[in-house]
C-alpha positions in Angstrom: 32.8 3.0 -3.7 32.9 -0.6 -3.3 29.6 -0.9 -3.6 29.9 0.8 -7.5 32.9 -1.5 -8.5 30.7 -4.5 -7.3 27.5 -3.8 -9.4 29.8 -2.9 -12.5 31.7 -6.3 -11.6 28.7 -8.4 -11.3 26.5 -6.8 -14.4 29.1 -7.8 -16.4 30.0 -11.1 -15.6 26.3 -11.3 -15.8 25.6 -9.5 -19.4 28.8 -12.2 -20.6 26.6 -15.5 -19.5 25.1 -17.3 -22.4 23.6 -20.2 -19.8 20.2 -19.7 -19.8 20.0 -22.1 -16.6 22.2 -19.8 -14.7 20.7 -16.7 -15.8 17.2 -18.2 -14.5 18.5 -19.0 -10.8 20.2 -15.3 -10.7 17.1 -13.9 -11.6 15.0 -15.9 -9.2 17.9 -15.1 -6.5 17.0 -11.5 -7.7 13.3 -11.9 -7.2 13.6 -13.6 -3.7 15.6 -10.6 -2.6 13.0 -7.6 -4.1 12.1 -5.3 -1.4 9.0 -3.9 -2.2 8.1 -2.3 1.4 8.3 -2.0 4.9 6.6 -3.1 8.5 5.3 -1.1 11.0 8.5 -1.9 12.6 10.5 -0.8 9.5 11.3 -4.7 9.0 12.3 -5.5 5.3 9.3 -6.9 3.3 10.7 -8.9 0.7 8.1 -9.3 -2.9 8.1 -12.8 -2.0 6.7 -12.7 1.1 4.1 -10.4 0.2 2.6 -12.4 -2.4 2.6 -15.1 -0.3 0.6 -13.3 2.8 -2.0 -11.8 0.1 -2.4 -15.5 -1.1 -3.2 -16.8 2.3 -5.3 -13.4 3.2 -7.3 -14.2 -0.2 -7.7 -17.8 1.3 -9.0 -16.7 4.9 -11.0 -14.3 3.4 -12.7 -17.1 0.6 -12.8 -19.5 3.6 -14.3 -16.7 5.6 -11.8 -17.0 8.2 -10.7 -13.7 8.3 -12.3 -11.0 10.4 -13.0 -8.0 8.6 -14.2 -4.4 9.4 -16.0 -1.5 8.0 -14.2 2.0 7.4 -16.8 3.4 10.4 -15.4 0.1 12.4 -12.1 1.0 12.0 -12.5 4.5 12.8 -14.4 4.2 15.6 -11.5 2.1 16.5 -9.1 4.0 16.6 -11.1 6.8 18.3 -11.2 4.3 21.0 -8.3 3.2 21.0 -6.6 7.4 20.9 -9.4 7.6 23.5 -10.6 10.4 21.1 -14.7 11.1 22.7 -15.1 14.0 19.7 -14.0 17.0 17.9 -14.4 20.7 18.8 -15.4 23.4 16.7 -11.8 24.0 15.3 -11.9 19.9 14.3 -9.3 19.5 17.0 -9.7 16.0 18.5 -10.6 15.8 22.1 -9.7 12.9 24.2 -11.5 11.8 27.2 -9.4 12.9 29.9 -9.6 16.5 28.8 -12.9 16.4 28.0 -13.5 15.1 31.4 -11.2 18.1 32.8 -13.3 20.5 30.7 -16.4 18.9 32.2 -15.0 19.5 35.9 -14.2 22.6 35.2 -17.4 23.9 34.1 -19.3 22.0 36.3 -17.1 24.3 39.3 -17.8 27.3 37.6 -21.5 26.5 38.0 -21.2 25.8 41.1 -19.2 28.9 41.9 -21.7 31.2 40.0 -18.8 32.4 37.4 -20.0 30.5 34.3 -21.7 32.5 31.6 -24.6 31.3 30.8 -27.2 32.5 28.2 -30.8 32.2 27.1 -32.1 30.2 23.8 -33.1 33.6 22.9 -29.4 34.6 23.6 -28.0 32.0 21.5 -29.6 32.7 18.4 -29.5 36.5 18.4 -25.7 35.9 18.8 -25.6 33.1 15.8 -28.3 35.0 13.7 -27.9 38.5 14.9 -30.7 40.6 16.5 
């Protein structure tokens, strides 16, 4: 509840000021302290701070300083980076080391003679029907 009395307290000492000088510094104290967002590590990002890292991004950028990627780039990416290698057939993402596991696996049940396998011919009377 302090918090309530406060804001009362100060918005009208505030809405009593006729000194435009003062007014100005309270609303540049204001500004200086407007969160507009959050970092990746849920660190405050304060409006003036933004504006200033898209100013100097703009100027890398112009100066062509900065290094920058296509969407495909960035996916690819972060497929590499998740060590994603594909998707199955349900659009689940498959990583490497299962892939890998699904690859040993298969490759023992060929060995063992329990794999099902099936002829071209097979396939398609399965996908198309007979």
């Amino acid at each position: 509840m302090k918090s309530e009395k406060l804001k009362i307290n100060v918005a009208q000492r505030i809405l009593g000021l006729s000194d435009d000088t003062l007014l100005e510094k309270i609303a540049n104290l204001l500004d200086e302290e407007n969160v507009v967002g959050y970092d990746a590590s849920g660190n405050v990002i304060y409006e003036k701070q933004y504006i200033e890292d898209i100013h100097s991004a703009l100027l890398e950028f112009r100066e062509g300083a900065m290094e920058t990627y296509t969407s495909e780039e960035v996916k690819r990416k972060i497929l590499d980076k998740a060590n994603i290698v594909g998707y199955d057939a349900e659009g689940k993402a498959v990583t490497h080391g299962s892939f890998m596991e699904d690859l040993d696996d298969t490759i023992q049940q060929l060995e063992n003679g329990t794999l099902e396998t099936y002829t071209t011919e097979e396939v398609k009377r399965m996908i198309f029907g007979s």
